[in-house]
C-alpha positions as MATLAB code, in Angstrom:
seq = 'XXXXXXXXXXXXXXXXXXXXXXXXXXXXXXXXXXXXXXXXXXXXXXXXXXXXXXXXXXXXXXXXXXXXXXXXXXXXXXXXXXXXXXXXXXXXXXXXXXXXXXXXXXXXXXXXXXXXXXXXXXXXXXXXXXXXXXXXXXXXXXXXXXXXXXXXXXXXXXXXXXXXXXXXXXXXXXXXXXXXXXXXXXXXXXXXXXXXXXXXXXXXXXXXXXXXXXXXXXXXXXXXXXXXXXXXXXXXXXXXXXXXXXXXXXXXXXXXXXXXXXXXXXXXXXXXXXXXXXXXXXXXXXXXXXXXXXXXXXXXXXXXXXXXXXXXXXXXXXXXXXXXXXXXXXXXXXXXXXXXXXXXXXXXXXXXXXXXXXXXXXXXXXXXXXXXXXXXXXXXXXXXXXXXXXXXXXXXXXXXXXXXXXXXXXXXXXXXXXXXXXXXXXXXXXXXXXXXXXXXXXXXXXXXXXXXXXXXXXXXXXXXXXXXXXXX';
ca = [
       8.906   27.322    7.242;
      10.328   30.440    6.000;
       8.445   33.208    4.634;
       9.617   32.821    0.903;
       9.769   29.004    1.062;
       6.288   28.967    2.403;
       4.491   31.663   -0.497;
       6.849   29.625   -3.363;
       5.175   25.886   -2.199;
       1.648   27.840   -2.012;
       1.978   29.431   -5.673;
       3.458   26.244   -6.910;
       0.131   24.498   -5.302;
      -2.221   27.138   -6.864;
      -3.577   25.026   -9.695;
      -3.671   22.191   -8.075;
      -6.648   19.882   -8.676;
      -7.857   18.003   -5.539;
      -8.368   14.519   -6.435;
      -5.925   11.497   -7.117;
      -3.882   11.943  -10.528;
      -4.504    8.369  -11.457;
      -8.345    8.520  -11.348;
      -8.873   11.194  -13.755;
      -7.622    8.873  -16.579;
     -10.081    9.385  -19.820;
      -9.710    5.466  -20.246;
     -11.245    5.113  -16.974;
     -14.121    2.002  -17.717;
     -17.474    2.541  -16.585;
     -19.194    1.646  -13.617;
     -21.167   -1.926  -13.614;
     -24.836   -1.787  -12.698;
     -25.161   -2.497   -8.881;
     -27.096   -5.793   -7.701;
     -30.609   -6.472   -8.124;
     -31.993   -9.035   -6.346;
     -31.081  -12.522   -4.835;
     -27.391  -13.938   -6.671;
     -26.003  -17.779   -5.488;
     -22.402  -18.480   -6.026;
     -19.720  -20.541   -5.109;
     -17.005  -17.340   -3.980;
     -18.147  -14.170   -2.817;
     -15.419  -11.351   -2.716;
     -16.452   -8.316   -0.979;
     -14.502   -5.253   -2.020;
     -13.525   -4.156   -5.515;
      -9.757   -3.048   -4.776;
      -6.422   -5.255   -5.450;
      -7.366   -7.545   -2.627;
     -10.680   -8.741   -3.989;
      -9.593   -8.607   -7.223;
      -6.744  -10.870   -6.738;
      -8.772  -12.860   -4.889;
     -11.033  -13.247   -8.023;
      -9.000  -13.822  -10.139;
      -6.638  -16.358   -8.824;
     -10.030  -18.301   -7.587;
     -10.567  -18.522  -11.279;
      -7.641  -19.227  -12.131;
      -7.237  -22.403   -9.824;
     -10.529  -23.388  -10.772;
     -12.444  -22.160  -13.916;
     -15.564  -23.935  -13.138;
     -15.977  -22.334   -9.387;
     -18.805  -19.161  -10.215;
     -17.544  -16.271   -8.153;
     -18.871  -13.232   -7.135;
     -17.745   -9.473   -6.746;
     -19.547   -7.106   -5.196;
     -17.600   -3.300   -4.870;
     -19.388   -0.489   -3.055;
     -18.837    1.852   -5.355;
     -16.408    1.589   -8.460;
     -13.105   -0.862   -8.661;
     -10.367    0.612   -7.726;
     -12.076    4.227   -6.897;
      -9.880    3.677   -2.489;
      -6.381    3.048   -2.017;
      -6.021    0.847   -4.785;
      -6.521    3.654   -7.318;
      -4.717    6.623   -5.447;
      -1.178    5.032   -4.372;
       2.187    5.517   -4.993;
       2.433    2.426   -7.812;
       5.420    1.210   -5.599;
       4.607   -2.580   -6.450;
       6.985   -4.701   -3.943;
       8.527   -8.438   -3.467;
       8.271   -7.729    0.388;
       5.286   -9.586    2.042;
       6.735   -7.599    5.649;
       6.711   -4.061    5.224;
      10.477   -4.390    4.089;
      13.546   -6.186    5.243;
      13.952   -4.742    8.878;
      10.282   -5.226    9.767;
      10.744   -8.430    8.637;
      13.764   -9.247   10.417;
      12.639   -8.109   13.564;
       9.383  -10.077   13.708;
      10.097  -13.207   11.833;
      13.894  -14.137   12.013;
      13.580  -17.359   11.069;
      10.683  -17.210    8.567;
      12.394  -14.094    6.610;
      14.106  -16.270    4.279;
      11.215  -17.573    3.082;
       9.227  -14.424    3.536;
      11.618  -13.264    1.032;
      11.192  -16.090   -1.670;
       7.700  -16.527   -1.257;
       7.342  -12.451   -1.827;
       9.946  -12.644   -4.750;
       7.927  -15.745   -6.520;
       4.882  -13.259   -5.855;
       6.246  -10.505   -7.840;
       7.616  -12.217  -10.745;
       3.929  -14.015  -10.840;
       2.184  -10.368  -11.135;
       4.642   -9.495  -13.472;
       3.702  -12.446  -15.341;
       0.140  -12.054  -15.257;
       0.409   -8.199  -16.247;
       1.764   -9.879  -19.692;
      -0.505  -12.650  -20.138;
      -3.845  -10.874  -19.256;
      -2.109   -7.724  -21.470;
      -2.684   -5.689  -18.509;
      -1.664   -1.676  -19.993;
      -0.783   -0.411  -16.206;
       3.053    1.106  -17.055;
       4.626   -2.011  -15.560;
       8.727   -1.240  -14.905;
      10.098   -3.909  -13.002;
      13.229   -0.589  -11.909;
      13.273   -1.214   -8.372;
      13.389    1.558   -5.154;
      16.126    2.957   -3.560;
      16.066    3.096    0.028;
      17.579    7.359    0.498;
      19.615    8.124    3.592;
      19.484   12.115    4.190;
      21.498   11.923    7.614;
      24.504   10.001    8.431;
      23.317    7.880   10.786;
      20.958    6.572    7.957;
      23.420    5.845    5.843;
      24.800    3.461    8.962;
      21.714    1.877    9.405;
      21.571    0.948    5.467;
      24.963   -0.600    5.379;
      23.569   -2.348    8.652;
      20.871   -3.726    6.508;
      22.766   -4.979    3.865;
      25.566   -6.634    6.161;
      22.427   -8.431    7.576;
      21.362   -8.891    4.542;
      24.403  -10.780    2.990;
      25.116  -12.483    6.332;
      21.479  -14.330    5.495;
      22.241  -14.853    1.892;
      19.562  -12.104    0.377;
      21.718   -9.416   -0.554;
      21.113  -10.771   -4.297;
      19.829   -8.046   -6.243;
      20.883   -4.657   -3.677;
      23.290   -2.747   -3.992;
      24.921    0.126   -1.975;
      24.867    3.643   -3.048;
      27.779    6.210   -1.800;
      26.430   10.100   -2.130;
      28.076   10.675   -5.467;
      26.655    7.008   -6.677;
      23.120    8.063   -5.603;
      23.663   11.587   -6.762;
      24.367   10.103  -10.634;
      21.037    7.931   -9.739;
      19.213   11.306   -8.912;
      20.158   14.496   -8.154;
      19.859   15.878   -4.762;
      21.675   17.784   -2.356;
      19.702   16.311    0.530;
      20.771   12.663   -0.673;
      23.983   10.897    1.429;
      23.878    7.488    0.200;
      21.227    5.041   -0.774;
      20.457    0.847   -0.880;
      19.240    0.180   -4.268;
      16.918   -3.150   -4.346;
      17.562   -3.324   -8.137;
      14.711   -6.457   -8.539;
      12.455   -5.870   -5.330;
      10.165   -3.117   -7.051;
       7.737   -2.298   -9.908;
       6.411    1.027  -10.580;
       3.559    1.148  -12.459;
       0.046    2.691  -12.925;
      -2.260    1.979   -9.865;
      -5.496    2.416  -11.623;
      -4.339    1.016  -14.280;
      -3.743   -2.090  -12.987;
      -6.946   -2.419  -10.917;
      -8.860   -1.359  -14.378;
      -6.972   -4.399  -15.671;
      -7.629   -6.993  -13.200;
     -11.460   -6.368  -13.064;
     -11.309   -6.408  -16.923;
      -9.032   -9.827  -16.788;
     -11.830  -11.193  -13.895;
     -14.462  -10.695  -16.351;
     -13.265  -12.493  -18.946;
     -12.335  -15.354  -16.984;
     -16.740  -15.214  -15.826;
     -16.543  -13.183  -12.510;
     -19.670  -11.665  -11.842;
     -19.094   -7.651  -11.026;
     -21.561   -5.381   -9.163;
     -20.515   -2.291   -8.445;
     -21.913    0.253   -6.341;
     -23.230   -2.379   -4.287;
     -22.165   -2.391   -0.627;
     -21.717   -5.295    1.730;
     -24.284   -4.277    4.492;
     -23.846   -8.083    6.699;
     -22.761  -10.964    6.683;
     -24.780  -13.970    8.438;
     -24.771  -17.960    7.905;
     -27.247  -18.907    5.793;
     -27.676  -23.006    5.533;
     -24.727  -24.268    4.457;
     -23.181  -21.126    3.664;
     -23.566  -17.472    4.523;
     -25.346  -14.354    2.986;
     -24.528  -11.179    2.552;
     -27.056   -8.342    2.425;
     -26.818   -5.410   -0.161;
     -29.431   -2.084   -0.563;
     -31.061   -4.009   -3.008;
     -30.444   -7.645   -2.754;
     -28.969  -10.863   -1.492;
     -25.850  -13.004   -2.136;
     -25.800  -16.511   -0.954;
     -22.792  -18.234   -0.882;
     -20.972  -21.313    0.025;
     -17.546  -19.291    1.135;
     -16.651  -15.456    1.602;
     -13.419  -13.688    0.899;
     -13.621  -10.025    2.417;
     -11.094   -7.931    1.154;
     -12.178   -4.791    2.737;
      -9.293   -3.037    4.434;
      -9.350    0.077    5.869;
     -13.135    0.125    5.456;
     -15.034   -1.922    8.953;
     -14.221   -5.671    8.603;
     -18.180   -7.505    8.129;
     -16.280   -9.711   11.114;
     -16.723   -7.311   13.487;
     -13.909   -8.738   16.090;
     -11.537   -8.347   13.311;
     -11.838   -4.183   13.462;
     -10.028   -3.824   16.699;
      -6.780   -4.927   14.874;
      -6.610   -1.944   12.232;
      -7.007    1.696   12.065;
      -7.178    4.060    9.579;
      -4.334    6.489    8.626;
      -4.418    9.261    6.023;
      -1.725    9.817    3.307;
      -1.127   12.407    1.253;
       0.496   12.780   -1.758;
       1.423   15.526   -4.791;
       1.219   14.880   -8.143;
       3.646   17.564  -10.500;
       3.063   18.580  -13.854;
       4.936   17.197  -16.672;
       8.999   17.990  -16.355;
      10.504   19.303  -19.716;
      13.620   18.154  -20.968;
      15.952   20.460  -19.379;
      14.305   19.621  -15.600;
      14.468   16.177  -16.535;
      18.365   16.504  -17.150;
      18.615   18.729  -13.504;
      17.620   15.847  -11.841;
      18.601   12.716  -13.740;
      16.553    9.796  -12.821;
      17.148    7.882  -16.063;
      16.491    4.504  -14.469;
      13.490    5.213  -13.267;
      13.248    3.850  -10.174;
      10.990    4.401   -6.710;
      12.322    6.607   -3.973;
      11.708    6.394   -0.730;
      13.673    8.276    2.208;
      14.860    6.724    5.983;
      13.071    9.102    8.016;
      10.482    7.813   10.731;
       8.164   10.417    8.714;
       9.095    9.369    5.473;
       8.523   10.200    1.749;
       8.380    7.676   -1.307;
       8.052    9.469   -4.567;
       8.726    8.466   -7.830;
       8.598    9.594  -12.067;
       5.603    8.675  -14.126;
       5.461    7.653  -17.406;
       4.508   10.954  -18.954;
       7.597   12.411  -16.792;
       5.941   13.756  -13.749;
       6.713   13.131  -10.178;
       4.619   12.009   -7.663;
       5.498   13.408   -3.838;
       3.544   11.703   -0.980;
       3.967   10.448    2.429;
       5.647   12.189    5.773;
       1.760   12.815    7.200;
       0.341    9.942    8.799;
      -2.794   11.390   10.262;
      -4.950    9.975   12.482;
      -8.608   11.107   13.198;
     -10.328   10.169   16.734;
     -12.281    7.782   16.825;
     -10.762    5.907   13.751;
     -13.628    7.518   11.223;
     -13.126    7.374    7.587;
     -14.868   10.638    6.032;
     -14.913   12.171    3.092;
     -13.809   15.789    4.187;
     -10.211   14.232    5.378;
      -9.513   13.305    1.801;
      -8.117   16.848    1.466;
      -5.742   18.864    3.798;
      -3.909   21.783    2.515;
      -1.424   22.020    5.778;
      -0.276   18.861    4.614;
      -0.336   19.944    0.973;
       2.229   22.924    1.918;
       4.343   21.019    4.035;
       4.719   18.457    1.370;
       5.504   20.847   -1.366;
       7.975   22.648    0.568;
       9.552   19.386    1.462;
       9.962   18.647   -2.633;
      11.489   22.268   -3.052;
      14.157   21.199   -0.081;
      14.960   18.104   -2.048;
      15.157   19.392   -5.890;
      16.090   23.220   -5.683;
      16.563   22.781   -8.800;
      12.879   22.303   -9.743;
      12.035   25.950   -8.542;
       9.181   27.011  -10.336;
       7.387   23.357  -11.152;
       3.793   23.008  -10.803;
       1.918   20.606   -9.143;
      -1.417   19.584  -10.822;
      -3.058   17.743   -8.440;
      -3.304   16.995   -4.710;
      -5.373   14.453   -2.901;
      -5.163   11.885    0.197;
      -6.794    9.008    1.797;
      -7.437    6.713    3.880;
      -5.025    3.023    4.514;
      -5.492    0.370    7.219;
      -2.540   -0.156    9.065;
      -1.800   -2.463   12.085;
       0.685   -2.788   14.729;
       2.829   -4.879   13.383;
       3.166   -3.080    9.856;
       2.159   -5.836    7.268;
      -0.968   -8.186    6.448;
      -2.479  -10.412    8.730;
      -5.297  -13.358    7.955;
      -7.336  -15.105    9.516;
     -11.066  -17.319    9.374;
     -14.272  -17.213   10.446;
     -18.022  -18.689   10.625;
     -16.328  -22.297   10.995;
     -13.738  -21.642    8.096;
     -16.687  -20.668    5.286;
     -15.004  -16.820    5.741;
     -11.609  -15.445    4.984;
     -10.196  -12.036    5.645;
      -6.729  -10.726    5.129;
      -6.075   -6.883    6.203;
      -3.631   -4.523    8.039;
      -1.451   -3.989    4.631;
      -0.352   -0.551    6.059;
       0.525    1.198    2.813;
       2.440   -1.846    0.971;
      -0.509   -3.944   -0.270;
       0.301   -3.266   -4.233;
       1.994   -6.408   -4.266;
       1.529   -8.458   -0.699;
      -2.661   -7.924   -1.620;
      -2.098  -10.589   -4.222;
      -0.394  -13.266   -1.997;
      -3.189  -12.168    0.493;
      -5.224  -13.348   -1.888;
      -3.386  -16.857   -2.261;
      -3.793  -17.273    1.742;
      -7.140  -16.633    1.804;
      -8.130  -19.030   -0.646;
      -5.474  -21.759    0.687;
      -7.691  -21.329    4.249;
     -11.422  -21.317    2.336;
     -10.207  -24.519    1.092;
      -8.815  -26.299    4.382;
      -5.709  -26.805    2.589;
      -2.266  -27.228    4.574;
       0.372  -24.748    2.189;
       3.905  -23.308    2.564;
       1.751  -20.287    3.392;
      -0.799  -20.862    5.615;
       2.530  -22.668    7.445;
       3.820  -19.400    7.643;
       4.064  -17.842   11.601;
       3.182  -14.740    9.998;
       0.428  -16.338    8.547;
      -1.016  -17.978   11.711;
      -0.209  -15.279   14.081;
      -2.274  -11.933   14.506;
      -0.839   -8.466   15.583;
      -1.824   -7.044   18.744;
      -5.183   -5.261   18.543;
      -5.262   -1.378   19.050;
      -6.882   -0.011   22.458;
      -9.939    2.015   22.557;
     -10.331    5.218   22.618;
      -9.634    7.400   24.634;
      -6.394    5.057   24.827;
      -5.442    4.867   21.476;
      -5.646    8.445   20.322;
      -2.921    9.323   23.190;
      -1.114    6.305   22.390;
      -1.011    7.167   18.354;
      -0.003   10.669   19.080;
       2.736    9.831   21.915;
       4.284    8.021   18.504;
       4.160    9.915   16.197;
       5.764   12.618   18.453;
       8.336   10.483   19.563;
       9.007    9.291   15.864;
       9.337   13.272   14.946;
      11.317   14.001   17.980;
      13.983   10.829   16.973;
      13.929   12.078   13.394;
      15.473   15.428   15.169;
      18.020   13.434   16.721;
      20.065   11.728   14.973;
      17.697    8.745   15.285;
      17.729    8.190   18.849;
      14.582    6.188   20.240;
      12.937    7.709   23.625;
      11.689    5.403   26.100;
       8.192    5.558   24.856;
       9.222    3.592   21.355;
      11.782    1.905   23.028;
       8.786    0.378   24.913;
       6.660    0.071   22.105;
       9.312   -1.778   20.275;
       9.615   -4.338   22.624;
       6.818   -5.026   22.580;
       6.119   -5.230   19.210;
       4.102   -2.101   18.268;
       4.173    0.510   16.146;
       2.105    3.076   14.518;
       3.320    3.821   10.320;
       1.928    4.690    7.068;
];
C-alpha cells in the first residue's frame, strides 16, 4: 500500500467506532430475564440467532398448540445474525456455481425450493409487520478482471442451458457503470429477484418479537451447558436451571455443536466489515446506485458491500481469518490490519468518495464448512436436530434450515429431507496441526490465483476434486 493511500484509509478510519453498525440501534429491545429453574416443553431451540428463531417460529406456525422453548446465551441476535451484510438470498448452495458443482442434478430444485424460501420470508416480513428495511433489489455479481467477466457469461450460458436464467441479467462495463460507478467494475450478472437487502438486526428483533406473540417462551442470557436424554426426551442444563424436552433443535453455528461429533465438520472464520457515514447528495450522485442493490465482487478474496437505508455503505469481506485451534474469542472481534486494508480497498473502488468517513468497524466470527453451504443432520435416536456450516449465507438458507430440521424431529418423508444435499454431510476438517497448514495453503493459493488471472495451482486443483474448500 502506498504511503498516501495508506495515511488517507487510516484518517478516514479515525472515528471509527468498533462495534457492528446494526447493534447500536436505539430501538434495540431489551434483554429477557435468563432461566430460573426447571422449564418442560414440547420444542427446545437452543440459540437465539435466525436459525433458532426460524425454527421457532415456523414450529408455531405448523402447530400453535406445540409449547416451545428458546433459550439464547446472551441477547437475540447480539452473533452473526445481528452484524452481517443484510444480503438476504434465494440460494440454499452458496450460489449457482457451488451449487452446480456439487448437486447437478438437484440444482433445479435447489433453486425453486430456495426461491419459494425467499418469497415466504418476504411474506412473513409483511404479515408479522416485521420493520427490518426489506428491498427485495437483488445483487450483482462484479467482475474486476477479464477473465471474470468470462466466467460470468459462463454462468449464465449454464444458467439458461438449465432453464434458470429467469430473473439475471448480464451487465457490459458501461451497463454496470450506469448501475454504479466504478472504474474497477468490467461487467457484472445482475440476479434482479435472487436478493433482499435489509436490516439484520432488525429482522432478528422482529422474529423474536413475532415468536412471542405466537407463545414462544424466551430466555436470554441463558446458555446451553449439555445436552443428555432424559426419559423420553432429553435435557438441557443451563447456570441456573433445567429444560426438559421431548425434541431439540440446536441452532448454534459457529459456536461448539451440544453434539459433540458434529464440531469436526465446521470451523470458525472471521469477517470484517466497514460501515461509512451517511453519503450527501452530491456523493450519492458520484456513484449512482439508484436501484439499490447488493454488490459483491468475483475475487477468491472477495467483497460484498452494499447502501443502507439512511444512505451509507457497508464494506466487508476479502479477510477470512482463521485462528489456531478454531477458538472463538472476544479480542478477534477487532483487527485494525484488516480495517486498513479494507478501507483502502473502498478508496480503490470509489475514488470518487475521497474524503468519506467510516463510523464504525467491527468483525466476527461465521461457521463455515467444506463444502460452502448448510448441512443437517439427527441425533439421540431422531429426538435432536442440528443444521450448521451456513458459511456466511445463512440470512435466508437459516430459515429453510429451519424447515429441515423440523421435517426430521417429526420423522416426516419431504421434498427436503429428499434432498442429497439434505442427506449428505461435507467432509469433516482435520485436526490440528493439519488443518491450520491446510487452511493457510488455501487461502494462499486462493490469493496467489487472484494474482493470476484466475489460474488454480495444484493444491486447489486437488482440493477441488475432491470437494473442499475453505471461504467466508
Amino acid at each position: 500500500m502506498a504511503p498516501v493511500a495508506m495515511r488517507l484509509a487510516a484518517q478516514s478510519l479515525s472515528d471509527a467506532q468498533p462495534v457492528p453498525f446494526w447493534l447500536e440501534d436505539p430501538g434495540k429491545p431489551g434483554a429477557l430475564p435468563a432461566l430460573a429453574g426447571p422449564e418442560r416443553c414440547d420444542l427446545l431451540v437452543v440459540g437465539g440467532g435466525y436459525s433458532g428463531l426460524w425454527t421457532a417460529l415456523l414450529a408455531k406456525e405448523r402447530d400453535p398448540s406445540r409449547d416451545v422453548v428458546l433459550l439464547e446465551g446472551r441477547e437475540v441476535g447480539w452473533a452473526a445474525s445481528g452484524r452481517n451484510g443484510g444480503f438476504c438470498a434465494a440460494s440454499l448452495t452458496h450460489g449457482f456455481g457451488n451449487g452446480l458443482a456439487r448437486w447437478p442434478d438437484e440444482l433445479a430444485k435447489l433453486e425453486q425450493l430456495g426461491e419459494r424460501n425467499l418469497d415466504a420470508i418476504e411474506e412473513t416480513v409483511a404479515r408479522y409487520s416485521l420493520d427490518c428495511d426489506f428491498e427485495r433489489t437483488g445483487e450483482i455479481d462484479v467482475a474486476t478482471e477479464a477473465y471474470q467477466v468470462d466466467e460470468l457469461h459462463a454462468w449464465y450460458e449454464e444458467a439458461d442451458r438449465l432453464g434458470l436464467a429467469g430473473g439475471l441479467e448480464l451487465l457490459d462495463r458501461d451497463a454496470l457503470r450506469a448501475e454504479v460507478d466504478s472504474p474497477t467494475f468490467e461487467g457484472g450478472l445482475w440476479d434482479r429477484r435472487g436478493v433482499a437487502m435489509l436490516n439484520p438486526a432488525k429482522l432478528a428483533w422482529g422474529l423474536k418479537r413475532a415468536c412471542q406473540e405466537l407463545g414462544v417462551r424466551i430466555y436470554e442470557n441463558t446458555p446451553a451447558l449439555d445436552l443428555v436424554p432424559a426419559g423420553g426426551g432429553m435435557a438441557v442444563r443451563t447456570p441456573y436451571g433445567r429444560v426438559a424436552a421431548r425434541r431439540v433443535a440446536l441452532g448454534t453455528n459457529v459456536f461448539p455443536s451440544l453434539v459433540k461429533r458434529v464440531r469436526h465438520y465446521t470451523v470458525p472464520v472471521y469477517d470484517y466489515a466497514l460501515m461509512t457515514e451517511p453519503l450527501s447528495a452530491e456523493q450519492l450522485a458520484a456513484v449512482g446506485w439508484k436501484n439499490r442493490q447488493g454488490l459483491g465482487d468475483s475475487a477468491n478474496q472477495f467483497h460484498y458491500f452494499r447502501i443502507t437505508a439512511d444512505h451509507r455503505i457497508l464494506w466487508g469481506g476479502y479477510d477470512a481469518v482463521y485462528r489456531f485451534g478454531g477458538k472463538v474469542a472476544a479480542e478477534m472481534d477487532n483487527r485494525p490490519e484488516t480495517y486498513l486494508k479494507l478501507a483502502q480497498h473502498f478508496f480503490t473502488c470509489f475514488p470518487q468518495l475521497e474524503g468519506l468517513r467510516f463510523s464504525h468497524a467491527w468483525g466476527g466470527a461465521i461457521d463455515t464448512c467444506s463444502r460452502f453451504s448448510a448441512f443437517f443432520g439427527t441425533a439421540h435416536q431422531g429426538k435432536v436436530a442440528y443444521a450448521a456450516g451456513y458459511t456466511g449465507l445463512g440470512v435466508g438458507a437459516t430459515r429453510f434450515g429451519a424447515d429441515v430440521m423440523l421435517d426430521l424431529l417429526a420423522g416426516e418423508r419431504t421434498e427436503r429431507t429428499e434432498l442429497r444435499m439434505v442427506r449428505s454431510k461435507p467432509l469433516p476438517f482435520p485436526p490440528e496441526p493439519i488443518a491450520w497448514a491446510g487452511i493457510g495453503l488455501t487461502k494462499w493459493s486462493l490469493a496467489r490465483a487472484d494474482e493470476n488471472g484466475g489460474r488454480r495451482n495444484l493444491w486447489l486443483k486437488t482440493m477441488d476434486r475432491l470437494g473442499l474448500g475453505f471461504d467466508s
